[in-house]
NUTITOR-108772 format. One record per residue: residue in one letter; x, y, z of N, C-alpha, C, O in turn. Coordinates in steps of 0.1 Angstrom, whole numbers, plus 5000, padded with zeros to 4 digits. Layout:
BEGIN
AXYZXYZXYZXYZ...
This chain:
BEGIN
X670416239141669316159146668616239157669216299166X666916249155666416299168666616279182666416179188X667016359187667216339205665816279213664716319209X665916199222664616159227663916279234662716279232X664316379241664316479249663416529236662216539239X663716569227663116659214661916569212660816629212X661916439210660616349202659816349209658616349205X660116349227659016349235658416479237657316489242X659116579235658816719236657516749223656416799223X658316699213657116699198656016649205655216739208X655716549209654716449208654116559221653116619217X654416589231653616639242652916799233651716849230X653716829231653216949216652216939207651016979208X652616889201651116809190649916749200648916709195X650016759210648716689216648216839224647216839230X648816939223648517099228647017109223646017099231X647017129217646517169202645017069196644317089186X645116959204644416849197642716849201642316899212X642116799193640216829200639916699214638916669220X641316649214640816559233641016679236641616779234X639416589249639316689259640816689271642016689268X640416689279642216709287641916569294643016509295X641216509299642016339306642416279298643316199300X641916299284642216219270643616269265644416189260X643816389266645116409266646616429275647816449272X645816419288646716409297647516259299648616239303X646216159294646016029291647615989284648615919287X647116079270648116039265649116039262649715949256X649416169269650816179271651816139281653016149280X651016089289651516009302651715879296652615809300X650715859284651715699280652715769273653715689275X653315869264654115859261655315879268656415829265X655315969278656315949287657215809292658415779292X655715729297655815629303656815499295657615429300X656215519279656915459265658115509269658815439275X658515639267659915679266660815609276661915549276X660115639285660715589300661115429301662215429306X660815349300660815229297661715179290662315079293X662015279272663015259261664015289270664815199270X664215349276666015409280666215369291667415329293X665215359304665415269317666615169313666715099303X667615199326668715069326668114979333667315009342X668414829330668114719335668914729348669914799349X668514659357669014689370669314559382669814559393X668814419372669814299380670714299375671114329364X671214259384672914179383673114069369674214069363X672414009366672013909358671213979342671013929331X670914089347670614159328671414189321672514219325X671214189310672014229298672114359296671114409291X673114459298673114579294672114639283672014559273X671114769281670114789270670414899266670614989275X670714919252671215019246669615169251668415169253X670315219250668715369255668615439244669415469235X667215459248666915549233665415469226665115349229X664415549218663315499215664115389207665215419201X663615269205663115109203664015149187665215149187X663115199177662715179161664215289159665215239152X664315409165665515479163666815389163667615369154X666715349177668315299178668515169170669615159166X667615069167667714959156667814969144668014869137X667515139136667515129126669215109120669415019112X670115199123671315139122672014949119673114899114X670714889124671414759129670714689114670914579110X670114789108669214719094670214759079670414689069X670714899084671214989074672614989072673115009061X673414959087674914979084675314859103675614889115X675114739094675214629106676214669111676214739121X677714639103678914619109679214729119679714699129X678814829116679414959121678214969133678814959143X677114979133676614959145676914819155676814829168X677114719149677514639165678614729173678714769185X679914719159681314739162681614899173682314919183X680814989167680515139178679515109193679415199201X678814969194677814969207679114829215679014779226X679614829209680514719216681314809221681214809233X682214899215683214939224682515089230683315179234X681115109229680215209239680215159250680615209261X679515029249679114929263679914919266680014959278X681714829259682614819270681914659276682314629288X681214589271680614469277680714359264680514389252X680914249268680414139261679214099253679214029243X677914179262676514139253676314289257676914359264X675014329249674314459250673014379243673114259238X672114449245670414429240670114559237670414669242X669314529226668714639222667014649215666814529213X666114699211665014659209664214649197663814769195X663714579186663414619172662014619177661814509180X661014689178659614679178660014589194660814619202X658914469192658514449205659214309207658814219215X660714279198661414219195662914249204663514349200X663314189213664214209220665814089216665713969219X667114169209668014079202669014139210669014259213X669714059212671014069220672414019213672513919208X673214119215674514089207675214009217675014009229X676013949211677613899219678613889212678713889200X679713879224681013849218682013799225681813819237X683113749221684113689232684013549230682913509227X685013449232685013319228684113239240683713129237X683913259246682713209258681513249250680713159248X681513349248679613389240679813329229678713269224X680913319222680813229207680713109204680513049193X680913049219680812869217679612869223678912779218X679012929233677612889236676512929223675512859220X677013079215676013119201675912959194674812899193X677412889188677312799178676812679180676412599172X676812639199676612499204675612499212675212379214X675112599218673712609222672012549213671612599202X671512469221670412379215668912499213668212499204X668912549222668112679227667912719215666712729210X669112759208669412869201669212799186669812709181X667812889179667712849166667512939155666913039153X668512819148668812909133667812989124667713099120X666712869124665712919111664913059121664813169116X664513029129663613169133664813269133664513389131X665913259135666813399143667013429123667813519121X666613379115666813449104665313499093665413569083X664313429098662813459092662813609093662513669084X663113659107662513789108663413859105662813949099X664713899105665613969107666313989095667114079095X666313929087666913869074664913829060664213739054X665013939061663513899053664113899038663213959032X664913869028664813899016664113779011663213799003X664613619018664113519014662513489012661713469022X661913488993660613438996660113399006661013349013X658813399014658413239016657013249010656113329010X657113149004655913118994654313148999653313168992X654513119017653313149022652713299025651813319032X653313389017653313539011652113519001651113599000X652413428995651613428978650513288981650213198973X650013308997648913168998649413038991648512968986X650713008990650612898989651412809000652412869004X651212709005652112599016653112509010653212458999X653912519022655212429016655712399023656012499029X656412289030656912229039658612249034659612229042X658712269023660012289013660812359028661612309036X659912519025660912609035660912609045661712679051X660012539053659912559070660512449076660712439088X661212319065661412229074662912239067663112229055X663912269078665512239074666112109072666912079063X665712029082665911819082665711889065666611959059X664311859060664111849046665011909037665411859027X665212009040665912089029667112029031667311969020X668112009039669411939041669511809037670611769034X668511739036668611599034668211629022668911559015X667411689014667811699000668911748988668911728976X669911848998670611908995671511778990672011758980X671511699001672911599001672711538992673611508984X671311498990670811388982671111438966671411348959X671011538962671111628952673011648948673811618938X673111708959674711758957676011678962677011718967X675511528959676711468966677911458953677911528943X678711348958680111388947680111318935680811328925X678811208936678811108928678111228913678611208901X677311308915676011358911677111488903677311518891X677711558915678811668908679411598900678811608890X680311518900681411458890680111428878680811458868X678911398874677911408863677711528856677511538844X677811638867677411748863678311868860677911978855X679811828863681111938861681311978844681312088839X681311828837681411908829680411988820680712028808X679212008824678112078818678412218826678412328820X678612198843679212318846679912488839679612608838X681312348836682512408828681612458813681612578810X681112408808680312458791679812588798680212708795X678912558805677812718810678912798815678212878821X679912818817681312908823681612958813681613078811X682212878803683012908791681612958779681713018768X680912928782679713058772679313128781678413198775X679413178793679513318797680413378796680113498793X681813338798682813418793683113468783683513588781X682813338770682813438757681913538753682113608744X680713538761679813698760680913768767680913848758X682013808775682913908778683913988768684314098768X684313888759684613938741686213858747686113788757X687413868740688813838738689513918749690313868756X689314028750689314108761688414238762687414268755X689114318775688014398783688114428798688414328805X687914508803687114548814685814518821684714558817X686114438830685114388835684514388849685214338858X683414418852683414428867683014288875681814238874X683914248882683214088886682214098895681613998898X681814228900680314188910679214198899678014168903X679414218892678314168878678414018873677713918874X680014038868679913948856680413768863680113658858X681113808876681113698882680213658888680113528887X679313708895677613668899677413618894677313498897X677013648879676513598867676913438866676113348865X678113438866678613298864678013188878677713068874X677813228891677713178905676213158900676013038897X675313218898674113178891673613138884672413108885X674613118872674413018862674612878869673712798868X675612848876675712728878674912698892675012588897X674212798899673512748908672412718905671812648913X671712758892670512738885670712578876669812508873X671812558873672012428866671812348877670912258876X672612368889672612228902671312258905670912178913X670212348902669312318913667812308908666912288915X667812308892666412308884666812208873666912088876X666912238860666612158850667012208836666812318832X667912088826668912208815667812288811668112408811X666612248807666112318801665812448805665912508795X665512538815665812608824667112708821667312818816X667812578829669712628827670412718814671212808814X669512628800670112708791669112798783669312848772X667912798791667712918784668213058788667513098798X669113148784669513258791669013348795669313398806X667813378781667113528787666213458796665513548801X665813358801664813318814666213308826665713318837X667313288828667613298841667713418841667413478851X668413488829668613638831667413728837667813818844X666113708835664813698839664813668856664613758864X665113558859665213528871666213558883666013548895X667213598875667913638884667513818884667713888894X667013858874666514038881665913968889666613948898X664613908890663713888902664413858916664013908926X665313768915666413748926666713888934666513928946X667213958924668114098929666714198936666614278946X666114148929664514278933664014238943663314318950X664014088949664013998961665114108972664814198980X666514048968667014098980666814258982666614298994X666914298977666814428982665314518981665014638978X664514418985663214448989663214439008662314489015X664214389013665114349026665114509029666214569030X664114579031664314719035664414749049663814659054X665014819058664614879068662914869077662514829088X662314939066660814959067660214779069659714719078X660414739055659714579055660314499067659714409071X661014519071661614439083661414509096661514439106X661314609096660514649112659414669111658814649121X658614719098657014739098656714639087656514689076X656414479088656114429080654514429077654314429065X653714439082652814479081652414629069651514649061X653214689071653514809064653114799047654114799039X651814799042652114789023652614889017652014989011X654414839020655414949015655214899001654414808997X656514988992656815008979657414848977657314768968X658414838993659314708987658314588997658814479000X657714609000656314459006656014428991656214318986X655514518984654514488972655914458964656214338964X656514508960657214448953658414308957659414288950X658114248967658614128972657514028965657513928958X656514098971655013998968655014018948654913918942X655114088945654814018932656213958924656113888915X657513998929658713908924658513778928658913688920X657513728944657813598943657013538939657213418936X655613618936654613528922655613498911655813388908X656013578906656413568892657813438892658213368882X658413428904659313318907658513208908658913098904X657413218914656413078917656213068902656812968898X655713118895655213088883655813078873655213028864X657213118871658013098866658612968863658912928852X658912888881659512778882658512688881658912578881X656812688879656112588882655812608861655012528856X656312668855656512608839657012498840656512378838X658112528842659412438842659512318851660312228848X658812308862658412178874658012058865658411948863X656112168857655412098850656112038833655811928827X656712098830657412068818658211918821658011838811X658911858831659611778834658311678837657811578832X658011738847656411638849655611578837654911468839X655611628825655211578820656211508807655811488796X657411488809658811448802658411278799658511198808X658211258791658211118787660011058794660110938799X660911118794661911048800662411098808663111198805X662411048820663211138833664911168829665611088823X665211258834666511288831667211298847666311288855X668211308850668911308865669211468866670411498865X668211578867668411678867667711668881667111558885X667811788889667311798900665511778907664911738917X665111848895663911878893663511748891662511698897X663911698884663611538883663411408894662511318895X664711438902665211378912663911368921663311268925X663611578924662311528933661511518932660811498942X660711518915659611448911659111338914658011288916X660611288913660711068911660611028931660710908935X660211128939660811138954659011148957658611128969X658011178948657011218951656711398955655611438958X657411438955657211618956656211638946656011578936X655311778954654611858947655311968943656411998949X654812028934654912148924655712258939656812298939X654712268950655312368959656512338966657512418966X656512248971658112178972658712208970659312298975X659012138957660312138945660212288945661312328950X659612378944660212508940660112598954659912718952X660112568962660212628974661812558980662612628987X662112418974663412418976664312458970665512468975X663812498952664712558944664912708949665812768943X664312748956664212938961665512928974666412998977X665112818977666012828985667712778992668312799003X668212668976669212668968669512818966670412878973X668912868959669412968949669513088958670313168954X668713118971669013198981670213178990671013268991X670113068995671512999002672413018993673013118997X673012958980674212998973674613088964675813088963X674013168959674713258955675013418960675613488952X674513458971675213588979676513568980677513638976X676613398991678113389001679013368985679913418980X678213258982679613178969680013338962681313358961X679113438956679313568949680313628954681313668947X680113648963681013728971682513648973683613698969X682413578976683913528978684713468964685913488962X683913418956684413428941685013578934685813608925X684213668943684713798931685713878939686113988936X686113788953687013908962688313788960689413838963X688413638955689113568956689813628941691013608941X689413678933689813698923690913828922691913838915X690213928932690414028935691814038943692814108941X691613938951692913938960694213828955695113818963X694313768945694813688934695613818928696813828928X694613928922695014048910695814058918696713978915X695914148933696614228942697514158945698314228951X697914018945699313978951699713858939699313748938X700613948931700913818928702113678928702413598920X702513708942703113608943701713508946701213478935X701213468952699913388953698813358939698313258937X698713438935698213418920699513308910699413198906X700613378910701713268906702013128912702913068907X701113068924701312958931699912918928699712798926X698912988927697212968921697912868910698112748911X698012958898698312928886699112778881698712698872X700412748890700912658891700612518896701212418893X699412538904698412418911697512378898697212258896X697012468891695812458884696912388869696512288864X697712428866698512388859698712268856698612198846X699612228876699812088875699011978877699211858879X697512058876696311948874696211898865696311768864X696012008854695912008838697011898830696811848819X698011868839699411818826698911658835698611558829X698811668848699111528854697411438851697411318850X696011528851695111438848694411468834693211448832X695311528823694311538815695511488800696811478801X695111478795695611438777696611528776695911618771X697511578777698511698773698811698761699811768757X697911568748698711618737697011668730696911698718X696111648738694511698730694811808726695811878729X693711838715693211968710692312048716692012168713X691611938727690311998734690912148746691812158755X689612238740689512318742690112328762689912228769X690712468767691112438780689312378789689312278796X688412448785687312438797686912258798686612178807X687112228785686312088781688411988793688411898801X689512048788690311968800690311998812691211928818X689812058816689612118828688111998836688311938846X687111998829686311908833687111778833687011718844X687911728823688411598826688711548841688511438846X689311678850689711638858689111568869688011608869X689211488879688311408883687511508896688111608900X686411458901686111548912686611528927686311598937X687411428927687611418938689011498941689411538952X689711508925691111618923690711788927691511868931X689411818926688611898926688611948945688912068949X688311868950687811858962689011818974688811838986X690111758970690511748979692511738974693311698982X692711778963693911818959694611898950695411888941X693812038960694012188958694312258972693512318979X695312238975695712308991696012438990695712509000X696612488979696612598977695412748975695312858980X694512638964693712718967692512728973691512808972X692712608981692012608993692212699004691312759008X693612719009693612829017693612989010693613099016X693812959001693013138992691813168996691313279000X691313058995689713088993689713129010689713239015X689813019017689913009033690013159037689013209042X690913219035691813359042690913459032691013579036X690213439021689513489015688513539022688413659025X687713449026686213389032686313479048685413529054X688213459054687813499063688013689067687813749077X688413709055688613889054687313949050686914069054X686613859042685213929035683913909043683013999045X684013769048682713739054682713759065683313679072X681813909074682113949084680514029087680414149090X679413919084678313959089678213929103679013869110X676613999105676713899121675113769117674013769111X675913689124674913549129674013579134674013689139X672713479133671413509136670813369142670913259139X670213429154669713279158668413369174668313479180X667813259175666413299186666413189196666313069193X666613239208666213199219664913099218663813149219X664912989216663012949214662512839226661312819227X663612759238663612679247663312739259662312749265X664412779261664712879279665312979279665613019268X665813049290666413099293667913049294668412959300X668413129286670113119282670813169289670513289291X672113119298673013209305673913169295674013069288X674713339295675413409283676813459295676513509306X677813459293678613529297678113619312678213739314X677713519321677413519331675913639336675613699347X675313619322674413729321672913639318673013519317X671713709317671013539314670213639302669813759305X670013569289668613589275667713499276667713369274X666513609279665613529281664913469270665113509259X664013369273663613279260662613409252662113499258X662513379235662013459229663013559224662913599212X663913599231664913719225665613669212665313559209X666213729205667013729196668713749200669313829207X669213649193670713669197671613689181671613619170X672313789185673313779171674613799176674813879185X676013689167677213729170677713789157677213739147X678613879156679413899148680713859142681713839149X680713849132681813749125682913779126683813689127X683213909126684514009127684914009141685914079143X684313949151684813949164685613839165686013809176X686013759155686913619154687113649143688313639142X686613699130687613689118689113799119690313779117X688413909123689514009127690114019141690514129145X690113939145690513919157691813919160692413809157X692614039168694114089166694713969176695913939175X693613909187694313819194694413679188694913589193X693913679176693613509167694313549157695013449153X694613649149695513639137696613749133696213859131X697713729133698413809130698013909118697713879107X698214059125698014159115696914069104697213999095X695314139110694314029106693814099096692814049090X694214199091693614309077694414229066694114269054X695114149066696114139060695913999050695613899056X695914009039695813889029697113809035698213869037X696913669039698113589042697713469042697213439053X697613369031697113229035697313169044696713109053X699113179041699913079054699613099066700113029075X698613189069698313189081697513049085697212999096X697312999074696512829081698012729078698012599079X698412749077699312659073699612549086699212579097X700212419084700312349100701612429106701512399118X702612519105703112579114702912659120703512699129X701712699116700712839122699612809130699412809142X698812779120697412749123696912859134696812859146X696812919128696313059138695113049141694713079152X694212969130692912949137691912859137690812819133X693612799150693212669159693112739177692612689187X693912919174694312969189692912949197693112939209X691512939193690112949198689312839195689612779184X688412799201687412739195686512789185686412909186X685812749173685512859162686312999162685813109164X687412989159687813139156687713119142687813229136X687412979131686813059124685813019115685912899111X685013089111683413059113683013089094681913149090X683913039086683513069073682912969064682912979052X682512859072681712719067680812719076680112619074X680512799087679712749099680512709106681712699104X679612679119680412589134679612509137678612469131X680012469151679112399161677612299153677612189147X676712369158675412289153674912289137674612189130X675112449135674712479121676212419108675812489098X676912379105677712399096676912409079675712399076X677912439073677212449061677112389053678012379044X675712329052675112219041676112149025676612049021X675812349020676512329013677812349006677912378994X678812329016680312389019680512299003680612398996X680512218998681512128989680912208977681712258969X679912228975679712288963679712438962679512488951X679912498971680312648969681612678968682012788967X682612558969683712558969684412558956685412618952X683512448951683612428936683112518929683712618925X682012518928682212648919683412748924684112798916X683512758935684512888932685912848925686712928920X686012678927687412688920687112648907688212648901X685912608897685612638889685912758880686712748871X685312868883686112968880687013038882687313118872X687813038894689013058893689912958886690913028883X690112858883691012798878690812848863691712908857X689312828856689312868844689813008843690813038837X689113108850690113238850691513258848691913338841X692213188855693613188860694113118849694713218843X694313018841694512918836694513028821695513038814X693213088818692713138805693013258807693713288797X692913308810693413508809694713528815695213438822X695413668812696113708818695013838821694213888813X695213888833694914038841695314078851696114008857X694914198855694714318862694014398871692914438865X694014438881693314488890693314648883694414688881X692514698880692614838877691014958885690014918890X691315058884690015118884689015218879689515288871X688015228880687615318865688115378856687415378846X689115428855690015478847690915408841691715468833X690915288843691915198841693215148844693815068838X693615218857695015228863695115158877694315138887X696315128874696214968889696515108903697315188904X695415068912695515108921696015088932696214978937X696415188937698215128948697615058958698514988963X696215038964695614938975694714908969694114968961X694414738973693314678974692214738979692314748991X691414788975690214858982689214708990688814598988X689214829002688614689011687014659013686414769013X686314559013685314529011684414639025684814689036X683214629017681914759023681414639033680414569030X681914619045681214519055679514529059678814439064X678914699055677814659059677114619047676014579049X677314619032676914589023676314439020676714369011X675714399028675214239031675114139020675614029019X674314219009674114138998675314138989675014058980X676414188986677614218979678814208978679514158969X679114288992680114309001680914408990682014368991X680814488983681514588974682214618977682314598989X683614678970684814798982684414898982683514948975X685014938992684415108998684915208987685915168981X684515318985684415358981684715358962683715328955X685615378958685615338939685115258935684915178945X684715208926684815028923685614988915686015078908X686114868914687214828908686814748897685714708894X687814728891687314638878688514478876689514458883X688214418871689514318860689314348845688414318838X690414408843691414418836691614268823692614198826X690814228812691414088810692114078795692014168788X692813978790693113958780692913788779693413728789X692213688768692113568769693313568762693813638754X693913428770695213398760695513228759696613178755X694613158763694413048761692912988758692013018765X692812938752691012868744691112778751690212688750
């Protein structure tokens, strides 16, 4: 990385040379000093937040490129609780420590939707492509349709069409195979996030979600460095955000209008908020943002839940046995029907609330993998923080791993161990939010029940239907779990190799 000493030296250099006359350039190099001087100046009340030094755009680019690793190296640089640091003319402040973590989750001050507009750009917003939508700006709305959409009465309608769109993605995998689940399990988290959240016709046509979900992928990782500190900027990935989210507007307003003009309403989503009075922008400004909200987190923890199942299997052998004694106690045990179609039999409330087992898989899952940092904006007052004060306007982010991995909240915390929630343990009861893998405090997460299900959607059919293996490119089981790439946001990959499953079907 450039040294400031060197950038200000360039800059006074290049102006040597230049056709200003000399106040014009004396001019201006005195602001750049003055700029420099300002970036690295320590704050100097009692009551400031420590400020990382260094020009603005340098020291933040880290915080775009490789999060985890940049909080986790300025945390134990500072040696402090909070540090500040500057993105443009954007001032975000980290914290940490269970005092900074119940004021981040329970503080009124502090809001969700802006602390993630700017910082977090992959999500459309439709007002890119001139069109308005109250869809995305208003959360009441979006949450109150979510429920209205995804309650249990509506899932239990919709499981077993679920289960069908599972079990014909799987049979595109062949009898067996190698397979990589950050493909082929996404795949699955998207099919069924596209069923709960548009319309069958939609749902089954393949090559159009297959269609839509590239546009998805070309979405997130349009989330550039550049687009997000120089948005203004008509980069390579500006333009190509802007025309993936035409082609999503216009995509989803076929299919809006198709229903709209349905001689018979059907209880598909798209329907629901037709019959609600929604326009065209709406409905698909809340469908963008379904399908943004669920399938990164649900992806990720479906394809690391599977992963950490391969790697131990005494817990895969206790998985297997839960899912089992679903199958014998609520379904027909002397049918011919196929496993996916008994698997739907089961009721949703068996679904939801009598799976302890792999509930805490997922749980101890959720809390090894999911280790971004939180996003939220000062927008009221001035916040005292850990005896420090953020002023209104700033940006605040906590990090996940400051309570997921937390050596003082969980025993040997690298460590796959459900029982760590068990009632003899309950390790993470030692804190307030210590742990933060549904949300906390103000924000929880809307749609905790249905990211659930799907995931045990597929895991049970997995488990239930294949025997496998963790292996890796080569095909040989690897003596460690390879551990997930924490700054990899959209993925969460393992570091370095990648791994595969190993499968063989041995039940239909």
């Amino acid at each position: 990385m450039i040294s400031l000493n060197s950038t200000i030296f360039d800059g006074l250099v290049s102006f040597q040379n230049s056709p200003l006359t000399f106040p014009a350039t004396a001019a201006t190099a005195l602001a750049i000093i003055c700029f420099a001087y300002l970036a690295v100046s320590p704050q100097t009340k009692p009551t400031d937040v420590r400020k990382l030094p260094g020009l603005s755009i340098l020291t933040a680019w880290p915080f775009f490129t490789r999060r985890h690793d940049f909080l986790k190296s300025n945390f134990t640089k500072v040696g402090e609780q909070l540090f500040t640091f500057k993105v443009l003319q954007h001032s975000i402040t980290a914290a940490k420590g269970e005092d900074a973590r119940k004021d981040f989750f329970d503080n009124k001050s502090l809001n969700f939707t802006e602390g993630y507009r700017i910082l977090m750009g992959a999500v459309p917003r439709l007002q890119d492509i001139d069109i308005q939508t109250e869809s995305q700006e208003d959360v009441s709305w979006f949450n109150k349709n979510l429920l209205t959409l995804l309650n249990r009465s509506r899932l239990s309608d919709v499981l077993p069409t679920l289960f069908e769109d599972i079990q014909g993605r799987m049979d595109g995998w062949g009898k067996e195979g190698k397979m990589d689940p950050f493909k082929n399990v996404y795949d699955l988290v998207f099919q069924m996030t596209v069923r709960m959240a548009t319309c069958r016709e939609l749902s089954a046509d393949l090559e159009t979600v297959t269609r839509l979900q590239g546009l998805y992928w070309t979405l997130e990782k349009s989330a550039t460095p550049t687009s997000l500190l120089l948005p203004w900027l008509p980069s390579p990935a500006k333009k190509q955000k802007e025309v993936a989210t035409q082609e999503i507007y216009t995509l989803l307003d076929q299919f809006v209008e198709k229903r709209r003009a349905a001689d018979v309403p059907s209880s598909d989503a798209i329907d629901v908020l037709l019959s609600q009075g929604n326009d065209n922008q709406n409905i698909i400004g809340f469908i963008i943002g379904v399908v943004f909200a669920g399938v990164i987190n649900t992806g990720i923890n479906s394809c690391w839940t599977l992963l950490f199942l391969a790697h131990n299997p005494e817990w895969r052998k206790k998985v297997e046995t839960e899912v089992q004694s679903l199958i014998m106690k609520h379904t027909n045990t002397t049918s011919s029907e196929p496993l996916h179609q008994r698997l739907a039999a089961i009721p949703i409330s068996v679904w939801e609330d009598e799976m302890p087992i792999l509930d805490v898989v997922i749980r101890e899952t959720i809390r090894l993998v999911v280790n971004g940092a939180a996003l939220r904006r000062n927008v009221h007052e001035d916040l005292h923080m850990a005896g420090k004060t953020i002023p209104k306007g700033n940006f605040v982010t906590y990090p996940v791993f400051d309570a997921h991995l937390n050596s003082d909240i969980y025993t040997n915390p690298t460590k796959f161990d459900p029982d760590r929630f068990s009632p003899d343990r309950e390790e993470d009861k030692k804190e307030k939010y210590a742990y933060l893998g549904w949300g906390a405090g103000r924000h929880p997460c809307t749609g905790m029940k249905v990211a659930k299900l799907e995931i045990k959607i597929i895991v049970a059919l997995f488990v239930a239907a294949y025997e496998y293996d963790l292996v890796d490119s080569a095909g040989k089981y690897p003596a460690s779990l390879p551990k997930p790439n924490y700054n990899d946001i959209q993925q969460a990959r393992p570091v370095g190799e990648p791994c595969y499953l190993k499968f063989k079907r041995v039940v239909e």
